[in-house]
C-alpha beads as a LAMMPS data file, in Angstrom:
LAMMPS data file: protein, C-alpha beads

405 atoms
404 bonds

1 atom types
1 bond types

-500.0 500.0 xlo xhi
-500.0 500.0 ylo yhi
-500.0 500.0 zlo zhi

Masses

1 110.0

Atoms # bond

1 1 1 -146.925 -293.184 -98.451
2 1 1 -147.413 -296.964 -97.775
3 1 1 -145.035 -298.455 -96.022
4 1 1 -143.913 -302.449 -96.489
5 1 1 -142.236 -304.490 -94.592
6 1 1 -139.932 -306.881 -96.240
7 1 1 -137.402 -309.442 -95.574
8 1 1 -134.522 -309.827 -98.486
9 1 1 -130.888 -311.552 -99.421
10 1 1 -128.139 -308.906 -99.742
11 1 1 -125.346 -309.454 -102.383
12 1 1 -122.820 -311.286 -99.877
13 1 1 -125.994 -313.673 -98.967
14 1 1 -126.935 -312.337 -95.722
15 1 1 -130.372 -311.452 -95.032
16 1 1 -132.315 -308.756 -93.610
17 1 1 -135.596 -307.657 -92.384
18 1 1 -136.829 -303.323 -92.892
19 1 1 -139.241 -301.332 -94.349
20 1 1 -139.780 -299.775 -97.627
21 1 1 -141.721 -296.821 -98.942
22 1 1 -143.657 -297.518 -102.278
23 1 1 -147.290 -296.635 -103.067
24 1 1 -147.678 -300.398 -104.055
25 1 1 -146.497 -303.982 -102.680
26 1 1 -144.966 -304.188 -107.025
27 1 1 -143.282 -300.834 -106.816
28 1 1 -141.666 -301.772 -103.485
29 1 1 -140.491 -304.939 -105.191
30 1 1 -139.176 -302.999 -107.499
31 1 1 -137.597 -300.460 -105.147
32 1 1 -136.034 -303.418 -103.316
33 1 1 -134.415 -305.244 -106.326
34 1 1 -132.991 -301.939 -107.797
35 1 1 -131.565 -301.586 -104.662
36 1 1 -129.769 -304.925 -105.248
37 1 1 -131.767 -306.263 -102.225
38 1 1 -133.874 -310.145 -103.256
39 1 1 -136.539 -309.919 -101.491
40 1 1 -138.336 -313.085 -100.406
41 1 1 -141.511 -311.995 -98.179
42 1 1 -142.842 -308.384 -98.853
43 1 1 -146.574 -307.211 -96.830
44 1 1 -148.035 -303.915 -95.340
45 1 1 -146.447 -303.254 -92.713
46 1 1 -149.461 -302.775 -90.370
47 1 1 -150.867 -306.569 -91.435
48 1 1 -146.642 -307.994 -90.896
49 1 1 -146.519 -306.436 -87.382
50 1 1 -147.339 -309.396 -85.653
51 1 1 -145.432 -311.659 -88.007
52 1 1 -142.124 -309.783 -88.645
53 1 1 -139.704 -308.842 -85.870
54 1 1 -136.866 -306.289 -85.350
55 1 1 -133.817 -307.028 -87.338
56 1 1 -131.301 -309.797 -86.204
57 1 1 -134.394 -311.189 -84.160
58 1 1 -136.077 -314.718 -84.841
59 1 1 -140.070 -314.494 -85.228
60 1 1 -141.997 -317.606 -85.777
61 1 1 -145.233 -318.195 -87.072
62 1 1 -147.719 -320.841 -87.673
63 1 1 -149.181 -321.066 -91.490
64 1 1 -151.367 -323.689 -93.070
65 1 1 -149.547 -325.012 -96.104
66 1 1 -150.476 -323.821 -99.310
67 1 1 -152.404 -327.057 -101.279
68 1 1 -149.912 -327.350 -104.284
69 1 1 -152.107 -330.145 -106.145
70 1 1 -154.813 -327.137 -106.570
71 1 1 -152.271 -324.727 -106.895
72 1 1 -150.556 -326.059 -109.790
73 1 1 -153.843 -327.508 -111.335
74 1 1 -155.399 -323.956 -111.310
75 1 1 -152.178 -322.490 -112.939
76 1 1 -152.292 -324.882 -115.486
77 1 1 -155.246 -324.359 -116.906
78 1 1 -154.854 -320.303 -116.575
79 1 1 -151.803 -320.389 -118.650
80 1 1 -153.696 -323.160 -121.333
81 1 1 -155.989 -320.310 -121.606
82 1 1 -153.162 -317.854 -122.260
83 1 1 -152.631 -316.094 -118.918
84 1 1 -149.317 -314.946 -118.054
85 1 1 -147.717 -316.293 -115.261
86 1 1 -148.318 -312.951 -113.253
87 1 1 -152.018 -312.856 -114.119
88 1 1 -152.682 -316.414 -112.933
89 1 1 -151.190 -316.174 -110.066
90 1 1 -153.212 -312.902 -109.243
91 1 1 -156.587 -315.164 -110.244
92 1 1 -155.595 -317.582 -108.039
93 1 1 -154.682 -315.539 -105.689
94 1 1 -158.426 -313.715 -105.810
95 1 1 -159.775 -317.425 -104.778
96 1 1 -158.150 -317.728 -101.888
97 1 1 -160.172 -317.617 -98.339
98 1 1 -156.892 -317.766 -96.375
99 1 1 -155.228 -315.006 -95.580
100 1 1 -152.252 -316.870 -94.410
101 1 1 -152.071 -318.744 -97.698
102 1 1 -153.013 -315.591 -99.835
103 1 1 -149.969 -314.055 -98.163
104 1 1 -147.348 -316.967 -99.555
105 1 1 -148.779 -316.780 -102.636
106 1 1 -148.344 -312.742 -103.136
107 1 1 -144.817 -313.344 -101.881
108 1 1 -144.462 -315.388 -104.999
109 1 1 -146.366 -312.937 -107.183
110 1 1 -144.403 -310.220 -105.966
111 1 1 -140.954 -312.007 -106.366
112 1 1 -142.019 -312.710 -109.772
113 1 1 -142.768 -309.330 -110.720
114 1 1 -139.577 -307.775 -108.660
115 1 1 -137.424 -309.227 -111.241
116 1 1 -137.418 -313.090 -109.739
117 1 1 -137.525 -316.157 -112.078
118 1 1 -140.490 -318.361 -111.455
119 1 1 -138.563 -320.942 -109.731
120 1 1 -136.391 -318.727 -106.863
121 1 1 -139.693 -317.223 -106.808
122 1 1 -141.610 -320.913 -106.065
123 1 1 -138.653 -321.999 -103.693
124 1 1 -140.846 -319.420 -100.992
125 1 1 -143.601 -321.892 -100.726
126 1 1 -143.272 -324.973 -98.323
127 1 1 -143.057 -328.212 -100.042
128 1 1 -141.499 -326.947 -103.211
129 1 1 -137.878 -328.705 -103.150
130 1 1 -135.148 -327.781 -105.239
131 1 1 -136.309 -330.896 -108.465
132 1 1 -139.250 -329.280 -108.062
133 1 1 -137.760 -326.071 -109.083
134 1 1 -135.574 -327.381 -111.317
135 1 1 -138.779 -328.568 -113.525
136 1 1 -140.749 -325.148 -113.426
137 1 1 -136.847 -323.731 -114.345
138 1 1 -137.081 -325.930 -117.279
139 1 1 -140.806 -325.268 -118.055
140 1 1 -140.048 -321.529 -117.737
141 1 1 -137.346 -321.822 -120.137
142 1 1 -138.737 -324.136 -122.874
143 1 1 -142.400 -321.833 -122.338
144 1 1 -144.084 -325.426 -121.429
145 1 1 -145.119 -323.748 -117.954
146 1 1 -148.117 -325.295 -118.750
147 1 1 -147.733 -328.504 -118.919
148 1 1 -145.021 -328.389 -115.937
149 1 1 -148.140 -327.007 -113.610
150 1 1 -150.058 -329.858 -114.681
151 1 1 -147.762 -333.318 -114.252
152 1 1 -146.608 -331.280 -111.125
153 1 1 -150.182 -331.320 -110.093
154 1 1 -150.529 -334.369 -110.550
155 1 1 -147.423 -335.801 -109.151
156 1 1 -148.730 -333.690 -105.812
157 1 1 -152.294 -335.270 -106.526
158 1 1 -150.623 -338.498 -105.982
159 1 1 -148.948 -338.340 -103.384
160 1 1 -152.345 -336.471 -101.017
161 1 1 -154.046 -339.841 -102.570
162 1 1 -151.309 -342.047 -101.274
163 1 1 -150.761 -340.399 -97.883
164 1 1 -154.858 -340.067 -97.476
165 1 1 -154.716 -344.118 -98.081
166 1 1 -151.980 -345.090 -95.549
167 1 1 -154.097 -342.522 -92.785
168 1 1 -157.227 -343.950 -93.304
169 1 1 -155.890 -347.932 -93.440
170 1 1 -153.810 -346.814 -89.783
171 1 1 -156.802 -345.138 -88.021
172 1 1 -158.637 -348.722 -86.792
173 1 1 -155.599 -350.719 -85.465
174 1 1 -154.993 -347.028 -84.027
175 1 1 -158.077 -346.620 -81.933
176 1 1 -157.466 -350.346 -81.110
177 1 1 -154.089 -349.766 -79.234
178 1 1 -155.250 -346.410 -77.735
179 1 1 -158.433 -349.013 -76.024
180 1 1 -155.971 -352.198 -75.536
181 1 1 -153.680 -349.490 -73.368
182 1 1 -157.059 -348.068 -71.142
183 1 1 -157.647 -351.912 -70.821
184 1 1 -153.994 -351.885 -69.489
185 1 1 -154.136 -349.022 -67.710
186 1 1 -157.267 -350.051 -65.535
187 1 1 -155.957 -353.679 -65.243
188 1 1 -153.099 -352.222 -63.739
189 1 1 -154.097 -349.582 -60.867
190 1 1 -157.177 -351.373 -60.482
191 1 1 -158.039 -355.145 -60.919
192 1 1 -154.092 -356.002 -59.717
193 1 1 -153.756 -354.248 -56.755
194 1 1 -157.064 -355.589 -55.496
195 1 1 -156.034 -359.268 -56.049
196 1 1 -152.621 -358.694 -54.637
197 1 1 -152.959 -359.027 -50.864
198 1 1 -154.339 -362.704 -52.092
199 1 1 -150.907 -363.815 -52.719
200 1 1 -149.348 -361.537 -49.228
201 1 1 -147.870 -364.544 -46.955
202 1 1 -148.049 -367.206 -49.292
203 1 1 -145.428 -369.566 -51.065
204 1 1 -147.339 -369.503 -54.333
205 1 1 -145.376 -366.669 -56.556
206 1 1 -147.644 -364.059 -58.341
207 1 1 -147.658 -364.820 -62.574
208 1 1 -145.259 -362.928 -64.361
209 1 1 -148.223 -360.392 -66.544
210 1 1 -149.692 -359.720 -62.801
211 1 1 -145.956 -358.573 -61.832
212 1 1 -145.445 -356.684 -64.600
213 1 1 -148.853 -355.560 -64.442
214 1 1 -148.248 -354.647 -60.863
215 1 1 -144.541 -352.714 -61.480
216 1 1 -146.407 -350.601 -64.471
217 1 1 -149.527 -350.035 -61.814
218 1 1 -146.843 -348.793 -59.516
219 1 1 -145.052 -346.714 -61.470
220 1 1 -148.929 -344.887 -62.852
221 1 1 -149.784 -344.225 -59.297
222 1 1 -146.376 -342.809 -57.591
223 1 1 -144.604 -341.410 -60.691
224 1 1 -147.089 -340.255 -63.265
225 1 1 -144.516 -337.567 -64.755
226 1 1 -142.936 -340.088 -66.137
227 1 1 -144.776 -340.757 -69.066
228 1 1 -145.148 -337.573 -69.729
229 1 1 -141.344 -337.095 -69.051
230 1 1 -140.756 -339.352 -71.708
231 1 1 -142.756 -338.242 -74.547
232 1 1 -141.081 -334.580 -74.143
233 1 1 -137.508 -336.534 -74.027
234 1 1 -138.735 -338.029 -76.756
235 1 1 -139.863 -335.348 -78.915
236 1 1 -136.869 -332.819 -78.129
237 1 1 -134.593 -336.226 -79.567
238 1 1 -136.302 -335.908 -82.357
239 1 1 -136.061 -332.188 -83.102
240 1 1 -132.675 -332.510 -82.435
241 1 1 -131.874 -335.765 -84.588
242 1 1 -134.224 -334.414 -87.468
243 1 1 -131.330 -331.729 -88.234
244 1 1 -128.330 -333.494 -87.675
245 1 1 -126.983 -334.792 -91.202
246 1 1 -125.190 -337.924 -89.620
247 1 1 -128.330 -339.212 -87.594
248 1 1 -130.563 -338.185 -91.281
249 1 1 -127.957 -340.407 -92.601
250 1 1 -128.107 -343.529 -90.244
251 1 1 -132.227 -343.264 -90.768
252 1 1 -131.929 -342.722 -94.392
253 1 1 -129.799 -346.313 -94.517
254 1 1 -131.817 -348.149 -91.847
255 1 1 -135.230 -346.970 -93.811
256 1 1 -133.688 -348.738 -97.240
257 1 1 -132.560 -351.934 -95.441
258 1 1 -135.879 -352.470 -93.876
259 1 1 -137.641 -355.108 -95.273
260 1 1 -141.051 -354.050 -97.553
261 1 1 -140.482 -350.388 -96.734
262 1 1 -136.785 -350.222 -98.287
263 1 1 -138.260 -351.421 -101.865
264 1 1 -141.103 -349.262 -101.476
265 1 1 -139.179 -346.210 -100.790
266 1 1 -136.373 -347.345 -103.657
267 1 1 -139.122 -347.664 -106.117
268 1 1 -140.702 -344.315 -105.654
269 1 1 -137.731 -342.328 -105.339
270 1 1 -136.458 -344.371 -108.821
271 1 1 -139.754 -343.324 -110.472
272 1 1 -139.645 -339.889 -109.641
273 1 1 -136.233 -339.524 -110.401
274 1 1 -136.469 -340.839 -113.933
275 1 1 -140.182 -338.886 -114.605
276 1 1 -137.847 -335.730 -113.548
277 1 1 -134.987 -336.710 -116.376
278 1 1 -137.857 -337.243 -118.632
279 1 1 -139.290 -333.552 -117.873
280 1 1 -136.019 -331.809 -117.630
281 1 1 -134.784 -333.780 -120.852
282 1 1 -137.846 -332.869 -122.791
283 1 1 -137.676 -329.518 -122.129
284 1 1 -134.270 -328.983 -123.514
285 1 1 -132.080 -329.256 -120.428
286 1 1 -128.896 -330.920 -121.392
287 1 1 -127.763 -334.310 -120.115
288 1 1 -125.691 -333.285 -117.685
289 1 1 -127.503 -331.008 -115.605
290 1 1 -130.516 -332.528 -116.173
291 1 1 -129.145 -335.668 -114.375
292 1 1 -127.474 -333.110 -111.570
293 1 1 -130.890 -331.408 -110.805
294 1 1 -132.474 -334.610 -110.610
295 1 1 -130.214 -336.059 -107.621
296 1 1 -132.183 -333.773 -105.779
297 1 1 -135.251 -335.646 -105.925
298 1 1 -133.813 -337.894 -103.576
299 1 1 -133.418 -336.704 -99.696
300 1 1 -131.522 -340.505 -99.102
301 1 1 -128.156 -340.127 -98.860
302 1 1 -127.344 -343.185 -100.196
303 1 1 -129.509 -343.248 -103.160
304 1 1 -128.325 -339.631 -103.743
305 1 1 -124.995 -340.741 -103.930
306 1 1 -125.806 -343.843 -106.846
307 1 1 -127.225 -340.975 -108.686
308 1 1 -124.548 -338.960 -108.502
309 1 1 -122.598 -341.604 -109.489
310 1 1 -124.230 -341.518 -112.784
311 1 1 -124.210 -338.609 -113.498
312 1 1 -120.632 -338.630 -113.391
313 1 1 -120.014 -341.294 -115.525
314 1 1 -121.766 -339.907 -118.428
315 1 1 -120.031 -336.733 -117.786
316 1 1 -117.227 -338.737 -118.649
317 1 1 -118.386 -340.104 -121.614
318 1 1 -120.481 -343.067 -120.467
319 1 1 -123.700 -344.143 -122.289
320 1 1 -126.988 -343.509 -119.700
321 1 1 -127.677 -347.123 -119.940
322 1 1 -124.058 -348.088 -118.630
323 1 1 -124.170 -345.963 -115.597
324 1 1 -127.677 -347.023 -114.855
325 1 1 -126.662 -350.864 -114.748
326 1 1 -123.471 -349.764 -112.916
327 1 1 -125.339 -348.543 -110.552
328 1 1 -127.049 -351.553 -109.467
329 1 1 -130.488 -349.542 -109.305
330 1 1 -132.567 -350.532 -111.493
331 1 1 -134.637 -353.815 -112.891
332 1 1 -133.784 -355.460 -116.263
333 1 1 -136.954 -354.011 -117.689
334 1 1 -136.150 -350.148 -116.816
335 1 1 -132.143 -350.750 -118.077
336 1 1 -134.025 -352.315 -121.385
337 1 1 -135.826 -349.781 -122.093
338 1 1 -133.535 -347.100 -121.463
339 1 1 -130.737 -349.090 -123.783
340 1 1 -133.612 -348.599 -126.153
341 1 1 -134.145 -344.781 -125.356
342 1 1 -130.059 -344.320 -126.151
343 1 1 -130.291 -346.285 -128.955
344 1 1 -133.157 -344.217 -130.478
345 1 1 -132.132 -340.928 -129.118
346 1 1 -135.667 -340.714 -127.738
347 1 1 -134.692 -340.892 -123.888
348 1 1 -137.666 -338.273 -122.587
349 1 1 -140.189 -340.543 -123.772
350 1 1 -138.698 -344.287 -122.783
351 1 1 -137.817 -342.503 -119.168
352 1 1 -141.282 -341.109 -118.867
353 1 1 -142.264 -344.862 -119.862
354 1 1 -140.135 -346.422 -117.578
355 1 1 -141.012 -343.696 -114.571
356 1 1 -144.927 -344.550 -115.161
357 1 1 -144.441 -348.560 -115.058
358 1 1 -142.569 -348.405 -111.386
359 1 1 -144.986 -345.873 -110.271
360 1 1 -147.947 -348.747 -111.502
361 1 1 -146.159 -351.350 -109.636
362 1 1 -145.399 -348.989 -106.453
363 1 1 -149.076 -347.789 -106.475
364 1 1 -150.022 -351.705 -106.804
365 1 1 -147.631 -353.144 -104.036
366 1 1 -148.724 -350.212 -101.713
367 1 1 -152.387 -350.832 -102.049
368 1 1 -151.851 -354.603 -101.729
369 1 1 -149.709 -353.789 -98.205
370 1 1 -152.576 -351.805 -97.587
371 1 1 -155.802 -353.927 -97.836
372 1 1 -153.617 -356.528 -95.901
373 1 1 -152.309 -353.883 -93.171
374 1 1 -155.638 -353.607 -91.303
375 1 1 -156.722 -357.349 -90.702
376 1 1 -153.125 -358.013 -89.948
377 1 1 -153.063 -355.537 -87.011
378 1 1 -156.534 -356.162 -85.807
379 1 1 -154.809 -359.622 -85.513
380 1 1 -151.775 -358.822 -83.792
381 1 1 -154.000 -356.247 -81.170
382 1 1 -156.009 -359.069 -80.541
383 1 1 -153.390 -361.894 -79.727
384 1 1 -151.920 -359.270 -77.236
385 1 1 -155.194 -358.847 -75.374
386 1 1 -156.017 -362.505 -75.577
387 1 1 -152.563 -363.132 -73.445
388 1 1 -153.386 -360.488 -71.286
389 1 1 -157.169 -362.166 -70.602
390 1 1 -155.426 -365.464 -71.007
391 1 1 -153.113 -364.142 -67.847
392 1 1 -155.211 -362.790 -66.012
393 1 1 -157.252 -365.426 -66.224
394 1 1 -154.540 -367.949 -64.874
395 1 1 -153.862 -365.118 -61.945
396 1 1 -157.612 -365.769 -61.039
397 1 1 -156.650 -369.541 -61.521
398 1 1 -153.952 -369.423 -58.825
399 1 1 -156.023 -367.731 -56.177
400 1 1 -158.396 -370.631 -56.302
401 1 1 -155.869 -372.890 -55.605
402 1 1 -154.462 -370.828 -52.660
403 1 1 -157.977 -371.005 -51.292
404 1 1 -158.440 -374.590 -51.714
405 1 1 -154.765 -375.043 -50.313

Bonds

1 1 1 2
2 1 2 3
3 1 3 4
4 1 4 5
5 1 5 6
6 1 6 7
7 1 7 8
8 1 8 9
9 1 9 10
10 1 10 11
11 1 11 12
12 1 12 13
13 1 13 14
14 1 14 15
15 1 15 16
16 1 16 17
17 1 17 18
18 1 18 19
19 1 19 20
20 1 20 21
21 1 21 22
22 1 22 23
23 1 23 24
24 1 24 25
25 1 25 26
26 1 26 27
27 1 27 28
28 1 28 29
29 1 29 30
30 1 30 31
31 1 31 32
32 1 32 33
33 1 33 34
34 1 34 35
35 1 35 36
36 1 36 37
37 1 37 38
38 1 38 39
39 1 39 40
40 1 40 41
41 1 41 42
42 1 42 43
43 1 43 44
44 1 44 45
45 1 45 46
46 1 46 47
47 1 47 48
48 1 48 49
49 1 49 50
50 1 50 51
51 1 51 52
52 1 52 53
53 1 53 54
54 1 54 55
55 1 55 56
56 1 56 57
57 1 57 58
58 1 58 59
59 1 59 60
60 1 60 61
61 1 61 62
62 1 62 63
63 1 63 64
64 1 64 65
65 1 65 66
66 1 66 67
67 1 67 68
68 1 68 69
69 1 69 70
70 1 70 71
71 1 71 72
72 1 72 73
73 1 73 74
74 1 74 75
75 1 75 76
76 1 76 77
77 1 77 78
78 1 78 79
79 1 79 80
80 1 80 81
81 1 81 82
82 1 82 83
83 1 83 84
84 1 84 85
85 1 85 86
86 1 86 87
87 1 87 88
88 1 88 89
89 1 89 90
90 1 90 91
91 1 91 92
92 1 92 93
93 1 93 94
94 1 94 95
95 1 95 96
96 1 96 97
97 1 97 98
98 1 98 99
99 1 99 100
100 1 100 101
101 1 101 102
102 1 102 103
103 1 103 104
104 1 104 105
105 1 105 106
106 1 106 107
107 1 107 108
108 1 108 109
109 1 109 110
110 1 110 111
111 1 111 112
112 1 112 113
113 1 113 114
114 1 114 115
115 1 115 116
116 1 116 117
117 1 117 118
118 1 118 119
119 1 119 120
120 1 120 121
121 1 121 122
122 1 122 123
123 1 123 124
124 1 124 125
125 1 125 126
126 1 126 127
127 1 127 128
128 1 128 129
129 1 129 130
130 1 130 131
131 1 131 132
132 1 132 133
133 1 133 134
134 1 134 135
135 1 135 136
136 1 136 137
137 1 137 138
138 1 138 139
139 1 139 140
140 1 140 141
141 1 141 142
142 1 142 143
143 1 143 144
144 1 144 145
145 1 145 146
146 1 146 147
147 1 147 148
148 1 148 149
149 1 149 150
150 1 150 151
151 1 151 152
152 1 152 153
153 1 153 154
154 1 154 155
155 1 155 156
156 1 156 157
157 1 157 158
158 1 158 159
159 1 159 160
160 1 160 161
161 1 161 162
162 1 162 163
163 1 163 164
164 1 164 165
165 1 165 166
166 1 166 167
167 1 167 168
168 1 168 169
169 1 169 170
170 1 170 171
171 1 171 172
172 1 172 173
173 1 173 174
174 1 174 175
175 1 175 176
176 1 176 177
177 1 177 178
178 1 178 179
179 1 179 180
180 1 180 181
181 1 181 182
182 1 182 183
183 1 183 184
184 1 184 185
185 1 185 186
186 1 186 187
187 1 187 188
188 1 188 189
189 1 189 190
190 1 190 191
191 1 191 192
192 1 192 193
193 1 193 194
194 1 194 195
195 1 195 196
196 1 196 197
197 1 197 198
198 1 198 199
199 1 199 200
200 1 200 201
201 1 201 202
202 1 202 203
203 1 203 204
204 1 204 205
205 1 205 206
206 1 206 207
207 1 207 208
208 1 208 209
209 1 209 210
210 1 210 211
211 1 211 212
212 1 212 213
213 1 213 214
214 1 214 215
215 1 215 216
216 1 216 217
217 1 217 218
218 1 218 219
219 1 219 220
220 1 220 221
221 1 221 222
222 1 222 223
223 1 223 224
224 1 224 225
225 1 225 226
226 1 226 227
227 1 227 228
228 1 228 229
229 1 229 230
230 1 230 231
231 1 231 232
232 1 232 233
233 1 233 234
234 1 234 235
235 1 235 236
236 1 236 237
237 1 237 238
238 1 238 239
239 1 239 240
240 1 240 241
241 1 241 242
242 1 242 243
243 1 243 244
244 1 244 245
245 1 245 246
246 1 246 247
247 1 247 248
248 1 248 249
249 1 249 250
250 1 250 251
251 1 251 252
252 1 252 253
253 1 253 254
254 1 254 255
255 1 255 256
256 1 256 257
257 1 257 258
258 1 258 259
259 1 259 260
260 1 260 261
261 1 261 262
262 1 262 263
263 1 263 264
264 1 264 265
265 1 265 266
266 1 266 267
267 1 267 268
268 1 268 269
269 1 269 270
270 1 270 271
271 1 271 272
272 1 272 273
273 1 273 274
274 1 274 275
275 1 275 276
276 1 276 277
277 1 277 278
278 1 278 279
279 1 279 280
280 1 280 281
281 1 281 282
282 1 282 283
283 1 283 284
284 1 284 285
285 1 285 286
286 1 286 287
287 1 287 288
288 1 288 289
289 1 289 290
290 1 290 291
291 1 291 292
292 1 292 293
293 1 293 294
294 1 294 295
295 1 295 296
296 1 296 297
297 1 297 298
298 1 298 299
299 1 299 300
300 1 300 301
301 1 301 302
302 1 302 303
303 1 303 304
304 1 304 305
305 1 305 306
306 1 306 307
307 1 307 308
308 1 308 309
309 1 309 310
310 1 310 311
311 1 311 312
312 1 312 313
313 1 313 314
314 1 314 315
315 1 315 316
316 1 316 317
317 1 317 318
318 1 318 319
319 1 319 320
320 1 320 321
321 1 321 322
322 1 322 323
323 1 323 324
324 1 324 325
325 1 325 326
326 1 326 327
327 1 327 328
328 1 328 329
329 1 329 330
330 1 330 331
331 1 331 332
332 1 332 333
333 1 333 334
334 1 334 335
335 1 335 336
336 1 336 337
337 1 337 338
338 1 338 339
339 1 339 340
340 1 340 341
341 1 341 342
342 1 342 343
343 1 343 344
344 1 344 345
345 1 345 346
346 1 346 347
347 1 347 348
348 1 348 349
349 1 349 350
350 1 350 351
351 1 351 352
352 1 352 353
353 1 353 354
354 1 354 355
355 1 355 356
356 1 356 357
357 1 357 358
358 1 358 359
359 1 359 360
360 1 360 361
361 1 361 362
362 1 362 363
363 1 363 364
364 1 364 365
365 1 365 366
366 1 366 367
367 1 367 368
368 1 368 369
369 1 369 370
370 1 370 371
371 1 371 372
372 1 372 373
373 1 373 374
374 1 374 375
375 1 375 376
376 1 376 377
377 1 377 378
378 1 378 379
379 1 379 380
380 1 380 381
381 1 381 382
382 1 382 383
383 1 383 384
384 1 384 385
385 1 385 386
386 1 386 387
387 1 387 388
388 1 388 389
389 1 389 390
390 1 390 391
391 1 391 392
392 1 392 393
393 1 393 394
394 1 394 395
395 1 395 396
396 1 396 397
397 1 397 398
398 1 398 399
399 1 399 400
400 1 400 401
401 1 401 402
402 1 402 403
403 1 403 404
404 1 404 405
């Protein structure tokens, strides 16, 4: 009999990694769940050799992330045509070329058919963060799956777009400072130390960019693991910062207070976090946990905190629009129209209103930053290699004048 390896959540929340029995990957989901075992990544053993390890031992491996803009999109329009969940994911699952993506996506499947509810099952795949779960919990439990899949596409749609746009903009003033520091590079073990023993046993002081020029040379020539050095220093800081809470915290409030990027990360979390109310709202969530699920669209903790903050106050009895302006978050135009939403009792559609015009003006403001970003560092690149020809210039300058001395 086939044999599948599996990794699983026990009852007291532990994990564990074994084998199972089970002529097919559904049965041993099956086997696994009656066995009061949640399993989260089932395969053949014989394919999961090289990815699973003993028990109690870490493995690590290297997958390609699943596209989640074609995943939902695809879904979408399998369950408009009256698929099941379970069938469309199998169809989609059939398309795939990838066998490291095919393999997250039958670990969904599977979960799904072991007993799972779409979103634990979803929560597998990288990307998918707990509001993101929290709207295909609410689409699952309304039977709007459907439409979920498809403003989830396009929320994911978006944001490729948007991070495709700020890529391409950054990839000219990129090549430019990866040629201004080869110029720097060569200017500095090359042209300096041949105009150097110019200025040996004279009373005319070498210019400050061929000093600097000259200590940087110095430092390339004798110590050249030091760059190096640095970028590894570097990079473990960051590992390490990137999972401590307090230094997540410190970035989170130095990203807000930065000028142009605070308001434009503000905005977008505002706008997703009111599209999510909308969703969850529409779909029959109540207000309370519909505004808890939705703190987690923010990962700021600052932001996550105002948010909790409202919630809380309509908890206790507070009007949406109150805690909103309490909060200090919003415009006058998104607290009118959600006064308006309250006052009509038709908050899923003003919200999903109100969500829609911030994500206009975001989309605006960042393609404006955008058009402007390119010209303005071509500009700044060039200024800094005009002073550097400017100085070296002046170096040449000054060894004319010690030859005329």
């Amino acid at each position: 009999m086939p044999a599948f390896a599996y990794r699983a959540y026990l009852a007291d929340g532990s994990r564990e990694n074994g084998l199972v029995e089970a002529p097919t990957k559904q049965d041993a989901a099956r086997k696994l769940a009656q066995q009061g075992r949640r399993s989260y990544h089932l395969a053949p053993a014989s394919e999961d050799k090289a990815r699973i390890g003993l028990p109690g031992k870490a493995s690590f491996t290297l997958t390609r992330r699943v596209d989640l803009s074609r995943l939902f999109a695809e879904l979408s329009v399998l369950l408009n045509a009256g698929f099941t969940i379970d069938r469309a994911m199998s169809a989609v699952i059939s398309g795939k070329g990838n066998a490291a993506r095919r393999q997250q996506l039958q670990t969904v499947l599977d979960l799904t058919t072991g007993g799972r509810s779409i979103a634990d099952a979803f929560m597998t795949l990288p990307g998918i963060t707990p509001d993101v779960a929290a709207l295909l919990a609410s689409g699952e439990r309304s039977g709007k799956m459907a439409y979920i899949c498809q403003r989830l596409a396009d929320t994911f749609e978006a944001k490729a777009k948007r991070r495709a746009a700020i890529i391409e903009a950054l990839t000219y003033p990129a090549f430019l400072l990866v040629v201004m520091s080869g110029a720097m590079v060569i200017l500095a073990t090359v042209l300096v130390p041949a105009l150097e023993p110019i200025f040996e046993g004279s009373s005319a002081r070498k210019p400050l960019t061929m000093r600097m020029l000259s200590a940087f040379g110095s430092v390339f020539n004798d110590y050249p693991f030091v760059f190096p050095l640095i970028a590894l220093l570097a990079l473990l800081a960051y590992l390490v910062l990137s999972r401590s809470a307090a230094a997540k915290s410190v970035f989170s409030r130095w990203l807000l207070k930065t000028p142009l990027v605070g308001s434009l990360v503000t905005n977008a979390v505002l706008a997703r976090y009111l599209e999510t109310l909308s969703l969850l709202l529409g779909n029959g969530v109540t207000m309370s946990e519909a505004l808890r699920l939705a703190t987690n669209v923010s990962q700021q903790s600052s932001l996550k905190a105002s948010f909790t903050a409202i919630e809380e106050e309509v908890a206790n009895g507070a009007r949406l629009h109150n805690a909103a302006a309490n909060a200090g978050l919003f415009d006058n135009a998104t607290l009118s129209l959600i006064s308006l939403g309250d006052d009509a009792n038709a908050l899923p559609v003003v919200l999903d209103r109100a969500g829609k015009m911030l994500q206009t003006a975001l989309t605006r403001r960042i393609d404006t930053l955008l058009k402007l970003l390119t010209p303005a560092m071509t500009i700044s690149l060039g200024f800094l290699v005009g002073s550097l020809v400017v100085s070296v210039m002046t170096t040449i300058l000054s060894i004319n004048d010690l030859a005329l001395q």
